[in-house]
C-alpha positions, 0 to 999 in steps of 0.5 A: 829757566833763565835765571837772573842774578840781582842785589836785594833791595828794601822792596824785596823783602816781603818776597824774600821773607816768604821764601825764609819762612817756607825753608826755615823752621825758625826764620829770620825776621823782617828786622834782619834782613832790613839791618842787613840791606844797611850792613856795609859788611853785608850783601844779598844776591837775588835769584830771579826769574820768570813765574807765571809771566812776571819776575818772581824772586826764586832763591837768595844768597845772604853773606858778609865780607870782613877782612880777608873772609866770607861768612855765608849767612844763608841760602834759600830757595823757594820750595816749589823752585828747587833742585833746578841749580838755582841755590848752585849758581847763587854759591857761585856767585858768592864765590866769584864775587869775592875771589873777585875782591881778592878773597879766597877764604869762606866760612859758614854754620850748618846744622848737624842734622842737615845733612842735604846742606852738608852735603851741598857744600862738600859738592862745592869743597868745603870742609867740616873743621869744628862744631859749635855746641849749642849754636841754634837757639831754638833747638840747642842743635850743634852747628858744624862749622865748614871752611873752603879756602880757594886757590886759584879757582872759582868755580868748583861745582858742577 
């Protein structure tokens, strides 16, 4: 499948609300991912591609940029789309977009329990360095906090 890569727009958001309430027990709401569009920090990357014969969004990579760091906010992809390295080519993306602001330090919360995440990242290099207790609200669940500082490369996954 050709995949297409595109920064979110106002018009994206029923279409990328559907894919967070299809991966996410407690999803963001249409609030956010409008106060993120206006964010200066912010960025939203779009996967897209062909579905039935019209561009459908396939999967999204929210982050911010502060400083000298990328937060990773969240990384979904449509259910019925995974396991095609979709959600690896938006990390990517993620990856090369700062390294190309000069950028080589990133950071991101994942739940303790979900170890397919987990284990997403690690493919990529991050490392596990801490756990927030308590982070998820909904649940108490602890966050393990995972960094990845590049040097020199930005591709790190296969």
């Amino acid at each position: 499948m050709k995949i297409k890569l595109a920064p979110m727009t106002e018009d994206d958001v029923d279409e990328v609300l559907e894919i967070e309430n299809l991966s996410f027990a407690s999803p963001w709401s249409k609030r956010l991912f409008l106060d993120e569009l206006v964010n200066p920090n912010s960025h939203i990357t779009l996967a897209k591609g062909d579905i039935d014969g019209h561009e459908s969004i396939l999967g999204f990579a929210c982050f911010w940029i502060v400083a000298d760091e990328t937060h990773i906010l969240n990384i979904a992809v449509h259910p019925g789309c995974r396991r095609r390295g979709i959600a690896k080519r938006l990390l990517n993306h993620v990856l090369e977009f700062a390294k190309n602001k000069g950028i080589n330090y990133f950071a991101l919360e994942v739940r303790n329990r979900n170890q397919a995440a987990i284990e997403f990242y690690k493919g990529f290099g991050f490392k596990a360095v801490g756990v927030r207790k308590g982070y998820y609200a909904d649940t108490g669940e602890d966050a393990i906090l995972m960094e990845l500082e590049l040097k020199g490369q930005a591709n790190v996954s296969s």
